[in-house]
C-alpha positions as CSV (number, residue, x, y, z in Angstrom):
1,X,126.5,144.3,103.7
2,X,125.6,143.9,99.9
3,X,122.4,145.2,98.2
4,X,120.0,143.5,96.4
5,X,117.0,145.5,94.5
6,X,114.2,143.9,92.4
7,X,111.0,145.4,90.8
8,X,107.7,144.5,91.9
9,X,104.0,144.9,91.2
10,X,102.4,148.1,93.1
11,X,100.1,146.1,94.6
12,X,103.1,143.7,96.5
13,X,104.9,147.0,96.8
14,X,101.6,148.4,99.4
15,X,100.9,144.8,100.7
16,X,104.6,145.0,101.6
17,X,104.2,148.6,103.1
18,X,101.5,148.0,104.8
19,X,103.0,145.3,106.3
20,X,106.3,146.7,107.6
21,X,104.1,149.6,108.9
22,X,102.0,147.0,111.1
23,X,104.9,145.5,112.3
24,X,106.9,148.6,112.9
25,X,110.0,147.9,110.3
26,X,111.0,149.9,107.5
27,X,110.8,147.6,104.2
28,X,114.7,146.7,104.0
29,X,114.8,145.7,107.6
30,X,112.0,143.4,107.0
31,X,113.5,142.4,103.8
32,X,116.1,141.5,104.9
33,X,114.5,139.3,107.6
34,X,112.3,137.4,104.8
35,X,115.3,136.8,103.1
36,X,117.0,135.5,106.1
37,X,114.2,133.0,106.8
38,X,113.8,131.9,103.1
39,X,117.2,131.1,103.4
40,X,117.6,129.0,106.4
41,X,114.7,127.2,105.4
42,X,116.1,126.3,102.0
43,X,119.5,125.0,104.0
44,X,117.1,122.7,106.3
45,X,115.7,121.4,103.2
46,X,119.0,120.4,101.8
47,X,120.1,118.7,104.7
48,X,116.7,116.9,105.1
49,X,117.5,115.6,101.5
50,X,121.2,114.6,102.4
51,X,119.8,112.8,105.6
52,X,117.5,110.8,103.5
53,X,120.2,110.1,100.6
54,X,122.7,108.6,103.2
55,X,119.7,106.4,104.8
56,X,118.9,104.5,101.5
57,X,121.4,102.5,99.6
58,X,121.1,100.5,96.6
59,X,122.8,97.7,96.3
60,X,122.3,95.3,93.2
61,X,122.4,91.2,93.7
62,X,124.6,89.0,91.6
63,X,124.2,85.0,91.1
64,X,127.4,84.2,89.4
65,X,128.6,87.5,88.5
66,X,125.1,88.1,87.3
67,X,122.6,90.9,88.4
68,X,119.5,89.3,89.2
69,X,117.7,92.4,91.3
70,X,118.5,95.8,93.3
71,X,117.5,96.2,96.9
72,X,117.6,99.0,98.5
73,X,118.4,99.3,102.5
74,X,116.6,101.5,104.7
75,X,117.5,102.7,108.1
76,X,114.7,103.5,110.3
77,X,115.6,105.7,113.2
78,X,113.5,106.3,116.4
């Protein structure tokens, strides 16, 4: 494991306290579980993002070697 530390406000530092307390973790165990989440979430994002990229392509129209207008194709999956 690696550590991470960071400063923060008094009054984050009890809401965070009191929190752990409720749930019965100390701070880095729940830390660590925040981070965790935040984490996962941001990799779901990405992928959401790469799924959409791949669905729409642009492609651009030529008349006689000419672009005349882009159109962009859309897969719609059930």
């Amino acid at each position: 494991m690696k550590t991470v530390s960071t400063k923060i406000d008094n009054i984050d530092f009890d809401r965070l306290v009191e929190m752990c307390n409720d749930d019965g973790e100390c701070v880095s165990e729940s830390l660590r579980g925040m981070i965790k989440q935040h984490l996962e979430a941001h990799e779901e994002y990405l992928e959401m993002k790469k799924e959409e990229k791949s669905r729409a392509k642009a492609q651009i129209i030529e008349i006689d070697g000419q672009p005349v207008a882009e159109m962009t194709d859309v897969i719609v999956e059930n």
